[in-house]
N, C-alpha and C positions, 0 to 999 in steps of 0.2 A: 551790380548783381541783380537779377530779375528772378525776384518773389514769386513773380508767378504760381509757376509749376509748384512750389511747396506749398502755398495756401491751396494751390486746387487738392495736393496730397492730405493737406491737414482737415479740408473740408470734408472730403471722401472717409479719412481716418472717425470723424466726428460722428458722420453719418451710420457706421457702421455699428458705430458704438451704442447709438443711441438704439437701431435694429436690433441690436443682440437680443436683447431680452426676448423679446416677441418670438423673434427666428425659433430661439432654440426654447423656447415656451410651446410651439408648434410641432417642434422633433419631437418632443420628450413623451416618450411611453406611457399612455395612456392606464389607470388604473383599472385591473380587471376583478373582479368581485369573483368570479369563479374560478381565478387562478389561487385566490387567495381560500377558496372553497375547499377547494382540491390541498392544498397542503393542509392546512387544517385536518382533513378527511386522513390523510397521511399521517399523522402528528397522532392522531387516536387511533390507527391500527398499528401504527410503532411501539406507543406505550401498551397497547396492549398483547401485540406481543410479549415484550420486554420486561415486564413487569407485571406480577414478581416474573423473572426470565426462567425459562422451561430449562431443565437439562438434557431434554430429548434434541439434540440436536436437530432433527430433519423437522420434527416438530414447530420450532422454533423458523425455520428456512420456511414451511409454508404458512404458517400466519404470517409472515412479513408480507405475503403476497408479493414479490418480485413481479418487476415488468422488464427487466431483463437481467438475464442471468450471462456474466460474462467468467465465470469459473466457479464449477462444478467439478475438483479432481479429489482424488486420493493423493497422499502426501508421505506415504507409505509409513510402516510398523503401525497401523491402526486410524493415521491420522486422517483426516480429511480439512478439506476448506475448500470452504467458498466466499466470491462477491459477487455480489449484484446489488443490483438499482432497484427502487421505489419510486414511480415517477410522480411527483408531486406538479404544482403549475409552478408556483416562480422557483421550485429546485426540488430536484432530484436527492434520494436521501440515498446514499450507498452504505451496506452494511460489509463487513470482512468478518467471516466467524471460522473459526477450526475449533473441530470436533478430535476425540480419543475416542474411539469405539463408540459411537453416537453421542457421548457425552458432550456436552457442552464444555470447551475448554476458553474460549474467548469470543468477543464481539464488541465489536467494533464499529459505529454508526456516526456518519457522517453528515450533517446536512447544510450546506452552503448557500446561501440566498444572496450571497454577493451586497452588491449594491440593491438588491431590493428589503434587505434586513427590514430596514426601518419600517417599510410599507404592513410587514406580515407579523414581527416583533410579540408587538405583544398580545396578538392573540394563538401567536406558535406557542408563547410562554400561559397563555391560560390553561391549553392541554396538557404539558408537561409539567405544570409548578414547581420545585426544585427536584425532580427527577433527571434531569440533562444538565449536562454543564454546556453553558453559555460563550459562545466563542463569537472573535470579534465581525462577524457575518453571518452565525446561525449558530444551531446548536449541534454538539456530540452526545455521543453516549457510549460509556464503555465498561465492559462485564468480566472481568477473567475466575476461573475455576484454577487457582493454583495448584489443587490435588492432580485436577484432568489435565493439565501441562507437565508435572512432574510425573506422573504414570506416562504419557506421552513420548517424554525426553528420555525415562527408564527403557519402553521401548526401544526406542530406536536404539540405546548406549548396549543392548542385548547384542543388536542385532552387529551393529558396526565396529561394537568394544569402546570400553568404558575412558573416557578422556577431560576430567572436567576443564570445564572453563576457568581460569584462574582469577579469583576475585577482585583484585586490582588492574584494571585495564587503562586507568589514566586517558592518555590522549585516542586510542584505540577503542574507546567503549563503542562507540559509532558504529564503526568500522563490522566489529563483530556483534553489536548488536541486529546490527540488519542482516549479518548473513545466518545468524541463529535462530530468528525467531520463525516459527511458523507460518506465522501472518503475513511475511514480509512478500509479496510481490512483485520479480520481478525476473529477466531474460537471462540466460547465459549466451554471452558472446560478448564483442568489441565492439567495432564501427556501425552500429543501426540505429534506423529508422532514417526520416527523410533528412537531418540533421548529421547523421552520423556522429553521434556521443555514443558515450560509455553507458550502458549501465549499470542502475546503483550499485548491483553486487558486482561487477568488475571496476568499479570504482573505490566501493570497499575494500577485494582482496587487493588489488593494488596497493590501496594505504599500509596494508599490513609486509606485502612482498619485500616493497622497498624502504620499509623497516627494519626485515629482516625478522621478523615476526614469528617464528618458525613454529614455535607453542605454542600459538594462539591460532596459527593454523589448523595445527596438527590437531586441536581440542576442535576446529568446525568440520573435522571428518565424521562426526556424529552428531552435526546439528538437523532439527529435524523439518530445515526448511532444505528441500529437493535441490534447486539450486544451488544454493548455499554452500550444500557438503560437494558439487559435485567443483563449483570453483576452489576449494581447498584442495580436493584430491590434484584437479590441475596443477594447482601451484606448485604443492608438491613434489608431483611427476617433475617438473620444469628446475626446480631445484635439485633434483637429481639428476637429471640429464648434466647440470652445472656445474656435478661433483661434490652437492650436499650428502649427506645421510639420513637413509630413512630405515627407519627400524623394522625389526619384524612386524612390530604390530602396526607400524604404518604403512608397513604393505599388503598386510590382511585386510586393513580398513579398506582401501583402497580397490582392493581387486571384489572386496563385499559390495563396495559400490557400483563397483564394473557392473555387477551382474544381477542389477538389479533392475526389475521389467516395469519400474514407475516413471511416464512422460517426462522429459525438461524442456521446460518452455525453453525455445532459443530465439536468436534474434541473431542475421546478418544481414548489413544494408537495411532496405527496407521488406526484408523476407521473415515474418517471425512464423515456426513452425516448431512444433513438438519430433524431440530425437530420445534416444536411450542413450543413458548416460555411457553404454559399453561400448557405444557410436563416437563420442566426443573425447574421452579420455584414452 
C-alpha cells in the first residue's frame, strides 16, 4: 500500500492546524471603543428614562429616544402599544410598552449583545447596578402597572362581554398566554413569510382547537390583544360551521368583533398588511 498520499493529507492536515490560530486571530472583529461609547450612552438614557418609570405613557416613548419605531397602534378599548428600537453600537435595545389611557401599563426592554456580552459587560452593568436583570447576552428590564392592565382587560370585557379566563390552564397556559396578552406581537393568518410557518398565534389557537378547548377559547373573545381575539372568534366560527354550538353571547362577542375599525396585522405568503377584522372573519 503507498503511504504517500496520506502523509502528504496528514502534512497539509498539520499545516493547517498550526495556521489556525493566526487565520482566525486576523478575522476576528476588531474592538471598537465608540461602539462600546454608544451603548453605554444608551444604557444612561434607558435608565433614565426608566427609572423611577414615568406613568405618562407617550412620555416615557419619547425620553427612550427611539431610532426606529416599528409599532406605533391603538389596541382598542383604550389600549395602545408600541415597539421600537434604541440603537446602541454592539446592540440594539428594543422596548414593547402598552399603555390604558396614556397610563403606563407594561414595558418591556430588551437588550442583546450576543456574543459581544463580555466585550461591553461590565461597564453596561456600571450604568445600571442592580436595576436590570441580567440575561445570558445582555440585559432586560421589565415594569408592569397591574391596576393599568386590569382597568385595560375591564375595558375591553365592557365592550366584548365579560368571559374570564379560567384559572387553571395546565398544558394550555402557553397557548393562551400569548393570545391574551397585550404585548404579545404577532400576524393573523397561516402559511407566511419567506419560510411559510405559522404564526405564534395560529400556532397557539391551534393547540387549543385540536384540544378541543372550546372555553378557553370562548374566554380569548375578550382578550385585549387585536389579534388574539380576532383568531378565537375564527375558530369559533369554524366550529360552527362543524356543528359545534355557540351561544348567544358568543355570537354577540363575535359580530362586536366584526365591527370593530382597529387594524389586524396579517400576514399571507410573504405579504404582511393591515385588514379589518369584518374583512377576515
Amino acid at each position: 500500500m503507498n503511504d504517500r498520499p496520506r502523509a502528504i493529507l496528514l502534512f497539509y492536515f498539520l499545516m493547517l492546524a498550526l495556521a489556525s490560530p493566526s487565520v482566525f486571530a486576523q478575522a476576528k472583529e476588531p474592538f471598537h471603543p465608540d461602539w462600546l461609547a454608544r451603548d453605554v450612552q444608551v444604557a444612561e438614557i434607558l435608565k433614565k428614562a426608566l427609572v423611577p418609570t414615568k406613568d405618562n405613557a407617550k412620555e416615557l416613548v419619547s425620553a427612550l429616544q427611539a431610532s426606529q419605531v416599528d409599532e406605533d397602534r391603538e389596541i382598542g378599548f383604550g389600549g395602545h402599544r408600541w415597539y421600537l428600537a434604541t440603537y446602541g453600537g454592539y446592540a440594539s435595545c428594543w422596548s414593547n410598552i402598552v399603555s390604558f389611557n396614556n397610563r403606563l401599563a407594561l414595558v418591556d426592554v430588551q437588550c442583546p449583545f450576543k456574543e459581544n456580552w463580555p466585550l461591553v459587560k461590565k461597564q453596561i452593568l456600571q450604568v445600571w447596578g442592580g436595576l436590570a436583570k441580567v440575561t445570558s447576552d445582555g440585559i432586560a428590564y421589565r415594569y408592569s402597572n397591574p391596576q393599568a392592565l386590569a382597568d385595560l382587560k375591564k375595558s375591553v370585557e365592557a365592550g366584548l362581554g365579560n368571559k374570564p379566563v379560567p384559572g387553571n390552564l395546565g398544558a394550555y397556559r402557553e397557548s393562551v398566554d400569548t393570545l391574551n396578552a397585550p404585548q404579545e406581537k404577532f400576524d393573523f393568518g397561516e402559511r407566511c413569510y419567506f419560510a411559510a410557518e405559522s404564526p405564534k398565534g395560529r400556532s397557539a389557537i391551534t393547540t387549543l382547537v385540536e384540544a378541543k378547548q372550546w372555553d378557553l377559547i370562548r374566554a380569548l373573545l375578550s382578550s385585549p390583544n387585536p389579534e388574539g381575539r380576532v383568531y378565537a372568534a375564527e375558530a369559533l366560527l369554524n366550529y360552527s360551521k362543524g356543528g359545534g354550538n355557540l351561544t348567544k353571547e358568543d355570537k354577540a362577542s363575535i359580530e362586536a368583533i366584526r365591527s370593530l375599525k382597529i387594524p389586524i396585522n396579517t400576514c399571507g405568503g410573504c405579504i404582511v398588511s393591515e385588514r379589518l377584522s369584518g374583512e377576515l372573519l
